[in-house]
Structure formats: C-alpha cells, structure tokens
C-alpha positions as CSV (number, residue, x, y, z in Angstrom):
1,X,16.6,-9.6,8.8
2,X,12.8,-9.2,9.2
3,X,10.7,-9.6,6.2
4,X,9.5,-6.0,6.2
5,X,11.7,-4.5,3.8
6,X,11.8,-4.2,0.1
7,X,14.2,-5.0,-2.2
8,X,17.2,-2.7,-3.6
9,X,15.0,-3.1,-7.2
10,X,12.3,-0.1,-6.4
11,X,11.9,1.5,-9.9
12,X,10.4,5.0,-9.8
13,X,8.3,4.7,-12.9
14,X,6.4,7.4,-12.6
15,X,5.7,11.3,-11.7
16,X,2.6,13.7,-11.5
17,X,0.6,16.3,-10.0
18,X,-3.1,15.8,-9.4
19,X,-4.9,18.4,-7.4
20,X,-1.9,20.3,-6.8
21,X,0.3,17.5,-5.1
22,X,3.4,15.4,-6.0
23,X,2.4,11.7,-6.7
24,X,5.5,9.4,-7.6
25,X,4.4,5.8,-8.9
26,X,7.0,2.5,-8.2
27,X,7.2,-1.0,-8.9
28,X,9.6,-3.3,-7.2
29,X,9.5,-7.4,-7.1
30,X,8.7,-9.5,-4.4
31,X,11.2,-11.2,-2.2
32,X,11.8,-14.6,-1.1
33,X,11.4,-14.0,2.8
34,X,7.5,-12.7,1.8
35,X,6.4,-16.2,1.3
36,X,4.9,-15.8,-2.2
37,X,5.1,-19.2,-4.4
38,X,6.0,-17.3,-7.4
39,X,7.8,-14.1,-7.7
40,X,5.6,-11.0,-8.4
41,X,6.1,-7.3,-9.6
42,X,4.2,-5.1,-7.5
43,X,2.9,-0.9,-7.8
44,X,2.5,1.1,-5.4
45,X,1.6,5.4,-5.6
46,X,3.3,8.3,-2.6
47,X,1.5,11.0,-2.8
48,X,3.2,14.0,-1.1
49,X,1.4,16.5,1.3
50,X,-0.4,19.8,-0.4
51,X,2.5,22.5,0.6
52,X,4.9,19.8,1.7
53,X,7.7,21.5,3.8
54,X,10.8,20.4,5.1
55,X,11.9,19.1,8.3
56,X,8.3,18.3,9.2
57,X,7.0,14.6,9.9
58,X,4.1,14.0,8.5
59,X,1.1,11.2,9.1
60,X,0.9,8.4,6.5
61,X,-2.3,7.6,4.9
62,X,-1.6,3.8,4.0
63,X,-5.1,3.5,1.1
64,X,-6.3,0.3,0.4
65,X,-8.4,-0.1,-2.6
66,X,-11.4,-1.9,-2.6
67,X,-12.0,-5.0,-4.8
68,X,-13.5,-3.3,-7.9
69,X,-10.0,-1.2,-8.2
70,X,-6.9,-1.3,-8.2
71,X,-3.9,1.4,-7.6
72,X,-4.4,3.3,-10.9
73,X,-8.4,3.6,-10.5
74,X,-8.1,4.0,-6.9
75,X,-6.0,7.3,-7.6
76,X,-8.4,8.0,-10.3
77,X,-10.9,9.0,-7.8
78,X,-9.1,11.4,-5.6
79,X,-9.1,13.8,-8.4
80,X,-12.9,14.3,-8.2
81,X,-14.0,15.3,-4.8
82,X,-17.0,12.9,-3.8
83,X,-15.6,9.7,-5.6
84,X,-15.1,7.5,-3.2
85,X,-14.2,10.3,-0.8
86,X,-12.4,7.6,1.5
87,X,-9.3,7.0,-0.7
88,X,-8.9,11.2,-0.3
89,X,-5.7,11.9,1.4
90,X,-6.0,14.7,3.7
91,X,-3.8,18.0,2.2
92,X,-1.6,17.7,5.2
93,X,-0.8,13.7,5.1
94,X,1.6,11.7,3.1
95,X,-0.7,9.0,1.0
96,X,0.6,5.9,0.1
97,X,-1.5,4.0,-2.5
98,X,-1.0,-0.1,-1.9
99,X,-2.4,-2.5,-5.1
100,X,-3.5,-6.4,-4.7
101,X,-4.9,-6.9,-8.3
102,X,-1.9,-7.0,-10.3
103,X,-1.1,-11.0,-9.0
104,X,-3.5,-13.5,-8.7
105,X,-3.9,-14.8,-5.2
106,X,-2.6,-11.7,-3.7
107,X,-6.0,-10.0,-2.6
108,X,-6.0,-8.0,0.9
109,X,-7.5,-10.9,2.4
110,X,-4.6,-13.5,1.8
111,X,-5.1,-15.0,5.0
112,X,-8.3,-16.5,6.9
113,X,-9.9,-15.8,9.9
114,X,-8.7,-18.1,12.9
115,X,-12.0,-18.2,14.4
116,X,-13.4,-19.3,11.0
117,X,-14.4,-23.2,11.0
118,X,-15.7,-23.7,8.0
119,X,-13.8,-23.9,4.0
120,X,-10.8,-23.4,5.7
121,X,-7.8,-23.2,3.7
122,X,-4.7,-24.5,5.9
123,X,-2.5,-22.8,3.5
124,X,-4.2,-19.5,4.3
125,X,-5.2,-19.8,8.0
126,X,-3.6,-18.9,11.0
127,X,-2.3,-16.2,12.9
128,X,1.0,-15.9,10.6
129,X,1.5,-13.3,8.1
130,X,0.4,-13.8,5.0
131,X,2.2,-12.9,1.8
132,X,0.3,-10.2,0.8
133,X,0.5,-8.8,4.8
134,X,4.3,-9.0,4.5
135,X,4.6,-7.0,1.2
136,X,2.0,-4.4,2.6
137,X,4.1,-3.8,5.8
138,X,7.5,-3.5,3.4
139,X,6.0,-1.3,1.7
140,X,4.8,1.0,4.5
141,X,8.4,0.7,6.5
142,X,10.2,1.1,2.8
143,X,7.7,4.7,2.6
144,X,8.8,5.6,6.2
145,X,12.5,5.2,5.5
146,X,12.3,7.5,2.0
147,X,9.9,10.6,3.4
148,X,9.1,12.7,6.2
149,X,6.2,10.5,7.6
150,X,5.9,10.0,11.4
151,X,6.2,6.1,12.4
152,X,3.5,7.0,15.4
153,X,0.6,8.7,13.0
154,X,0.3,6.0,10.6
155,X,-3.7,5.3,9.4
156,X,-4.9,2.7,6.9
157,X,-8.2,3.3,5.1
158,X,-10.0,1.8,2.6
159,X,-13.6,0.1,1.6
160,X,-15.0,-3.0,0.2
C-alpha cells in the first residue's frame, strides 16, 4: 500500500462558517509507513466552495502557511480580505488548510536540496520523500477521496 493515505483515526473536531462557507477542522495521527521517528497528531482545515453544489468537481486549493503561522492563524486571515490575500481560497475552489508547526522537526522543508553541498543533513537529503512530504500528499489524496475535488485541478499556494 503506498504511503499516501491516512489512517482510519481522522477525527472531525471541528465545524464553521467564515465568510459564508463550510470549514470542517480534523486531526488524525501519523502512520508508520510516513517515516516519522515518533508518532505525531496532526490538523488540518476543508473549506467548502461559496454555493457548493452537487455533482460538480471542484479544484483543490492545497494552502501552505508560512513560517510565522500555523493552520489556525493561517485561516485567521482569510476572513479579512487583504491579510495575506494568498491563503484566500477562491469562492469556487475547495481549500484545504495543511499545518507543520504543531511537531517539531515537521516544517515544509523536511528535506534538503540535492544540489545543496554544504550543512547537509544525510538524514534529510535526497530525492526521497520526506516525512512531512508524505503526510502532505495523504492528506491531499485522503481530501480527494471525501469531497468533490477534481484530481487534475489541484494548486498549492502559500508564502514564506
């Protein structure tokens, strides 16, 4: 079984509206196959298209939040147009809201450039997925499985 699935544990935690859209918060543990040392609970935010209908596909936003925030904060800002306008989900988009500051260790950049020479980490280097890479692609094929979202219009965004 590829390591791009999450476990049977997803918890929905949490739901709400903000700006007149369905947001549904999880949390789920890592697994195993991911290649974290320890195990980790991870959050992670759907946010539902403005007007969502059924039997349409819809494009995935995948947001990733930039250092200073995490998932909480990084929704914080699409309530107030202008705040950090690139974590917006279009109206007509599903958003899916990723975090990497929950768990030490477990920042975007998990892995290290190839091309890199020096201060490289072995543990970290390569052109194998790293930890954090796997969860991130579970979590995006896990979102693709439970909503409408078309597998061809996926988009990541995000700023640092």
């Amino acid at each position: 079984m590829s390591a791009y699935y999450l476990p049977n544990s997803v918890e929905l935690i949490k739901k709400a509206e903000i700006n007149g859209r369905e947001i549904e918060y999880f949390t789920h543990k890592s697994l195993p196959e991911w290649g974290y040392k320890n195990e980790q609970t991870d959050t992670f935010a759907v946010l539902h298209p403005k007007n969502e209908k059924s039997g349409i596909k819809y494009p995935l936003d995948v947001v990733f939040h930039s250092a200073g925030h995490d998932v909480y904060s990084c929704i914080e800002c699409i309530k107030n147009k202008g705040d950090h306008d690139i974590y917006h989900t279009p109206d007509d988009m599903f958003g899916l809201f990723l975090d990497c500051r929950a768990n030490m260790n477990d920042w975007w950049w998990g892995g290290t450039n190839i091309l890199e020479i020096n201060g490289i980490d072995p543990e970290h280097s390569g052109t194998e997925p790293q930890p954090v890479e796997n969860r991130c692609m579970a979590t995006i094929e896990w979102t693709i499985i439970n909503y409408s979202t078309d597998r061809n219009r996926i988009f990541a965004v995000g700023n640092s």
